[in-house]
N, C-alpha and C positions, 0 to 999 in steps of 0.2 A: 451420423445423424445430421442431415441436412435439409433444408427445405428447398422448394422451386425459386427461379428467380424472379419469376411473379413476385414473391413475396418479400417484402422488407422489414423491417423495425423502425420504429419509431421509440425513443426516449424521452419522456418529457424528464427536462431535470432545470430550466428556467425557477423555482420557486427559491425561496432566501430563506423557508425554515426559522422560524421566529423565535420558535421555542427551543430551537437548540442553543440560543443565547451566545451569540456569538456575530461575529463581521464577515465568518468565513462562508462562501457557499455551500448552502445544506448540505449537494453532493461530492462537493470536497474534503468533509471532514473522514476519519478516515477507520481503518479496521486492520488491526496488524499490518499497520505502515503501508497500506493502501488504500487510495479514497473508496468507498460507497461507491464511484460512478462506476470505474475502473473495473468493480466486479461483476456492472452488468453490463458492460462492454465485453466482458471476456467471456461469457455466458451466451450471449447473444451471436457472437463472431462466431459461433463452435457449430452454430445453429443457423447462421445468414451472411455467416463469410463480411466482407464490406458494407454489406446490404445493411448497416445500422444505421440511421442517423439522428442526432440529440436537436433538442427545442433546449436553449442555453437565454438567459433573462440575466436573473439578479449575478451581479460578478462574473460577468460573460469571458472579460479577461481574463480570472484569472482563471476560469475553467479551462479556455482556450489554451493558455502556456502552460497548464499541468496536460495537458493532454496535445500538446504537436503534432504526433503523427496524425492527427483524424482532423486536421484544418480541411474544408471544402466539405466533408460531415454534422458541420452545425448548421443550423436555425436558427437565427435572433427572435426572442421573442419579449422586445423593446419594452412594452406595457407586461406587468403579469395582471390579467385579468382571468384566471382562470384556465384548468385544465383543455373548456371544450375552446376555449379561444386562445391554447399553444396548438391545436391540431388545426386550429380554423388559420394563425401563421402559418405553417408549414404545410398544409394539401399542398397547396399550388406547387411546392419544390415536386412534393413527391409524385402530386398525379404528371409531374410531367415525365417523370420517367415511365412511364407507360403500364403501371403495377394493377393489379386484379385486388390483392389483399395488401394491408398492412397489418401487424401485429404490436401494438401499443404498450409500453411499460413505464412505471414512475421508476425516479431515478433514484429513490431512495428504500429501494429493496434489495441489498445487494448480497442475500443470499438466496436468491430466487433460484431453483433448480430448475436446469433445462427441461428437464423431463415433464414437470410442468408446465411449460412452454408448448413442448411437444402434445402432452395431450392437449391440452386447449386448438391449437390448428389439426389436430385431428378429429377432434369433434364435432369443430367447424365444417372443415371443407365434407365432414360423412353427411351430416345434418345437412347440409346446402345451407347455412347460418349467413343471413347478412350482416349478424352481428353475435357475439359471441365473447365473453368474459369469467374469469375466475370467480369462485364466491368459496368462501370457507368460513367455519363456525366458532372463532372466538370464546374463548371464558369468558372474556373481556370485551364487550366488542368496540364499547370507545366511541372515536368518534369519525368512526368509519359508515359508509351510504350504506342504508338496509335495503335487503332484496325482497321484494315484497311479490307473492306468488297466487294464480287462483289457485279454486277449488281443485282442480286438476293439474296442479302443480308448476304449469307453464308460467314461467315468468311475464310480470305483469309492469312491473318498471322498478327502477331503483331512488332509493329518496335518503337526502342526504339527513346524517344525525339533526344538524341543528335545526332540521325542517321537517323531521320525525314526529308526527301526531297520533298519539295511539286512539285517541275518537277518530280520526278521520282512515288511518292505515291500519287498524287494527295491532293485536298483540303483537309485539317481538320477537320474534321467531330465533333470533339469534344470526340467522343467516346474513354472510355482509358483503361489500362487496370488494374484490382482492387488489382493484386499480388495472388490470391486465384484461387486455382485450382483443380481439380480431375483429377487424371490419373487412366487411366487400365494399371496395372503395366504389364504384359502379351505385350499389344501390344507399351507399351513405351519402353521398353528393349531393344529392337533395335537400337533405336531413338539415348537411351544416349549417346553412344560414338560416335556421330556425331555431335554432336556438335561442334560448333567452338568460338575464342574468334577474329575474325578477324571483330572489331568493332571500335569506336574510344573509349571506355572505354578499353579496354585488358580483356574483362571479358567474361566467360561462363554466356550464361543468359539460363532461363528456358522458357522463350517467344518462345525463337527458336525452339523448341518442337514444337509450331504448327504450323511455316511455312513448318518442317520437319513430320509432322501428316497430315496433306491437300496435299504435293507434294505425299504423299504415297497411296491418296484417302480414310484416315480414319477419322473417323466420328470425327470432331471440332462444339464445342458448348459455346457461351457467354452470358451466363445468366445478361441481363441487367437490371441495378438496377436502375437505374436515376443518382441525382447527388448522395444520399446517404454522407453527410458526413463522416459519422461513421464508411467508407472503409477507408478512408484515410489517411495514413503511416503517421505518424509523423517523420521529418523530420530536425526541427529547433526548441528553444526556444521558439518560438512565435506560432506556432505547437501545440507541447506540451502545453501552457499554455490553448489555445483557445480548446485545446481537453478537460481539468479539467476544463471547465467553463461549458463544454456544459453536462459534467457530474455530477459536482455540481448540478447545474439547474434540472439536472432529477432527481436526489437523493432527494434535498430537496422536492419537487413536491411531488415522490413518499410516504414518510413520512408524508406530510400536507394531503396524501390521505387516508393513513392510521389510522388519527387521533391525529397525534402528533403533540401539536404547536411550529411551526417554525417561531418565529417572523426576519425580517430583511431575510428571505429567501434568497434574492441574497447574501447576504454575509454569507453565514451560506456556512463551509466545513465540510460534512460528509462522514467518508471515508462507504467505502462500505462492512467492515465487522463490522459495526458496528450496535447495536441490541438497537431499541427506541420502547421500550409500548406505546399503544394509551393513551393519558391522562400528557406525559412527556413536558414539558416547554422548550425547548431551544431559545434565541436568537443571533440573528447573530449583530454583526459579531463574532463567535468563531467557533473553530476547534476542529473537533471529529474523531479520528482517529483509528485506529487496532479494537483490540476486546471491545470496551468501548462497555457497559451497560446501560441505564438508562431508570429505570423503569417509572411506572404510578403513578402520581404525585410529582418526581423529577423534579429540575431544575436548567438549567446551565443558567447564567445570560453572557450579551456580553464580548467581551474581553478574553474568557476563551480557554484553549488549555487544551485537556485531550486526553490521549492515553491508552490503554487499561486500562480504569479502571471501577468501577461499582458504579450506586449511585444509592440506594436503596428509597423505598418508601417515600417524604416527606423531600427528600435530598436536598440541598441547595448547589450550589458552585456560587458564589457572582462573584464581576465582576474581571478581570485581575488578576484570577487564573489560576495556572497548575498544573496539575493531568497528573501523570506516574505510571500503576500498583499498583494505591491506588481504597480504596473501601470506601462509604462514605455511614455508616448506616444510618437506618430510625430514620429520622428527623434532621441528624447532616446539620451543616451549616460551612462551609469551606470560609473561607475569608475575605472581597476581599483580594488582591494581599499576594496569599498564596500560595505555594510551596508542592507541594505533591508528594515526590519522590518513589521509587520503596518499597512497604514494609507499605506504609503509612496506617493506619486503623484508622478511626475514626467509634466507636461502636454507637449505640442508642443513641441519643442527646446530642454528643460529640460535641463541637466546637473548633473550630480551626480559629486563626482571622488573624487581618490584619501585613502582613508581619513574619511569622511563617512559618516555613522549618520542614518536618516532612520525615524522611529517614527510614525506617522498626523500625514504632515505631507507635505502638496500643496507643491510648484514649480511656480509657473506658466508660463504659453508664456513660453522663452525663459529665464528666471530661471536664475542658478546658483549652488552652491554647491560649490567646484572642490577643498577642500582643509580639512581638519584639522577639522572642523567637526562638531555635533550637532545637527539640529533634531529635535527632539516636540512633538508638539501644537502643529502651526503650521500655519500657510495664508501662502504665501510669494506675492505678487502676478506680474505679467508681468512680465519685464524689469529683474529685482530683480536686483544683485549681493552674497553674503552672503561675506563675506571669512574668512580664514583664522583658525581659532581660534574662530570665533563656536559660542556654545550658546545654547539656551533653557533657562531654568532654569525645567522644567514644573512640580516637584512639589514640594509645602511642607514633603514628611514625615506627611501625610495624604491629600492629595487631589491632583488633575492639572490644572493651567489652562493655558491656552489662549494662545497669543502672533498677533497678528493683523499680517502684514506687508505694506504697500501695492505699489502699482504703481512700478518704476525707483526702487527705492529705494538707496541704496550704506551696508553695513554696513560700516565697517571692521574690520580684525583684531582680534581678540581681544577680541570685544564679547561683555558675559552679557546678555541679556534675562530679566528678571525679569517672570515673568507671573502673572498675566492683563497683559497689556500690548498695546497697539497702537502700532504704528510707522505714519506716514500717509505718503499715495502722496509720491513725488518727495522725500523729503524725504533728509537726510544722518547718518550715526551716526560721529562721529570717534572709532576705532581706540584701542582700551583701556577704552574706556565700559564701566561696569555699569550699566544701565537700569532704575528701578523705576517711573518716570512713563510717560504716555503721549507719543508725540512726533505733535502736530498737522503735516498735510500742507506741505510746503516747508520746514520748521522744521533745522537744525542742532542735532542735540544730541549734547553730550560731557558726559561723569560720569568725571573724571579730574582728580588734583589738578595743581596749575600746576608743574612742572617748574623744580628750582630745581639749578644748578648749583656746585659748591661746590671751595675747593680740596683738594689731598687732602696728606694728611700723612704726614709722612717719619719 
């Protein structure tokens, strides 16, 4: 499902969102660990390839650095003065690439179905539409532009809530308008610099396009959706939350269809780029978010938070764990309440246990560390046993070294390793050690004074 390449997209998402109460870009805040924008980038791209590009205003930056790959795809649009005055910034990008149509969308719909997309440019370009937009029927309608229609149903112009007169536009109809549009840039060119902001907002809107496209006798079309939630701008916190519920719900659904079990499904959050084999175990309540992984016959037990990481065949992460950019081979078992930061690797039947912090630091086949423990910056060998209490002491107060631990090696309790340091395979660490040397292969080493027993006093 593709369009010509006549046709582009345009995104407005320049507004600051007021009501979401916040300092962040309206289209940055996010929906299972993905911004709002991001969803109709990926919506759009499926449907116009490259052909997207965003009208970007309030917090331009930081839109820009959440989204890198699509630099030379924005529009500054320096003042927000309104909808029709981001389109009235951005023609000039777009008509110069030589386009017939655009197709228009706000940046804070981000679960806008393609297929709505689709119809709407197909009922355009059948109709011959100079102009063309969504309208759908609200319970609510808020304070969203009314479509207001004749006698004969043809759309007659759209006027915004707060400019809504029922002496003057008559009854309510309910009908509203969805923010999604298609122009024939050809015969809007005209249009645009007639525009005006003489409303009780101060603002250019894009609506006024078709009471200025019907005064000129050009063909206006509103493909009506019904009530369609999933048109619906998000607006507020409350918004926002009820939009990640109705999307959670579809995600997990989609998943148990698939063949994955998803115990506690309504509390189960899985973001959307995340990848689940038929045969994987998750239950809810946990949270799976970015690029996570997990295969067929893996499984995440409740309570857990994992963010791009991968847990391979037979994997285990126990309950009120978290996983960040760790990988947990076939048959390792991680936790409960275990810490897996950026770097983390537990190999082939590595364990990793209860309260254990692991930061770019490998377990090899078999190896564990089952209890109270820190490793960073380590490479922990096969069939290591790393006892209770033990840490790597990585960093000097500048810099980060490295601690290297052999093959079956037995740390005991509440040993520091002080690195850069190597521990050699087979060898033993007696329990209270602070290590600052290296310990050669088979060797015993203890760093611990002689234990002197004394009488005590009365």
């Amino acid at each position: 499902m593709s369009f010509p390449e006549s046709i582009h997209a345009l995104v407005l998402a320049a507004g600051k969102g007021t009501r979401m109460r916040s300092n962040l870009p309206k289209v940055l805040h996010t929906l299972l660990g993905e911004p709002m924008l991001w969803y109709i980038h990926q919506t759009l791209e499926k449907l116009f390839g490259d052909r997207v590009h965003t009208v970007i205003g309030c917090g331009a930056d930081k839109v820009q650095a959440a989204f890198p790959e699509r630099q030379g795809r924005f529009v500054l649009q320096a003042e927000q003065l309104g909808t029709g005055h981001a389109l009235q910034v951005a023609w000039e990008s777009i008509m110069s690439l030589g386009l017939r149509h655009v197709v228009i969308v706000n940046g804070d719909t981000p679960l806008l179905p393609a297929n709505r997309v689709q119809q709407l440019v197909d009922a355009a370009l059948m109709g011959n539409a100079a102009l063309a937009f969504l309208s759908i029927t609200p319970s609510e309608p808020g304070a969203y532009g009314r479509v207001l229609r004749g006698d004969d149903g043809a759309v007659k112009a759209i006027v915004e809530a707060k400019d809504y007169d029922v002496a003057a536009h008559g009854p309510d109809r309910g009908e509203v308008n969805a923010g999604i549009y298609f122009l024939d840039m050809q015969l809007m060119a005209p249009l645009l610099p007639l525009l005006k902001n003489e409303n009780k907002s101060g603002e250019f809107y894009i609506t006024d396009l078709v009471n200025l496209a019907v005064s000129q006798g050009l063909s206006v079309t509103a493909v009506e959706c019904g009530e369609q939630p999933e048109l619906m701008g998000i607006n507020s916190p409350f918004e926002l939350v009820c939009a990640e519920e109705r999307l959670a719900a579809a995600i997990a659904a989609e998943w148990l269809q698939k063949g994955v079990l998803v115990r506690n499904p309504g509390l189960a959050r899985i973001g959307p780029r995340v990848a689940l084999e038929p045969g994987a175990e998750i239950s809810g309540p946990c949270e799976l978010y970015g690029r996570t992984v997990v295969h067929c016959g893996a499984r995440v037990d409740s309570n857990c938070v994992v963010r791009d990481s991968e847990l391979d065949s037979g994997a285990h992460l126990r309950h009120f764990s978290h996983a960040e950019g760790a990988r947990l081979g076939p048959g390792s078992i991680a936790g409960p309440y275990v810490r897996l930061r950026p770097g983390a690797v537990l190999e082939e039947c590595a364990h990793a246990g209860n309260f254990v912090e692991l930061k770019k630091a490998v377990l090899g086949k078999g190896a564990k560390a089952n209890h109270l423990t820190y490793l960073g910056d380590v490479e922990v060998g096969e069939g290591t046993n790393i006892g209770a209490g033990t840490i790597t002491c990585n960093y000097d107060g500048k810099l980060k070294h490295k601690t290297f631990i052999g093959r079956n090696v037995f740390i005991g309790s509440n040993t520091a390793l002080v690195a850069p340091i190597t521990v050699g395979d087979e060898s033993l660490v007696g329990a209270g050690s602070t290590l600052t040397k290296n310990v050669e292969p088979g060797e015993l080493a203890i760093a611990r004074q002689r234990q002197k027993n004394l009488k005590r006093r009365k």
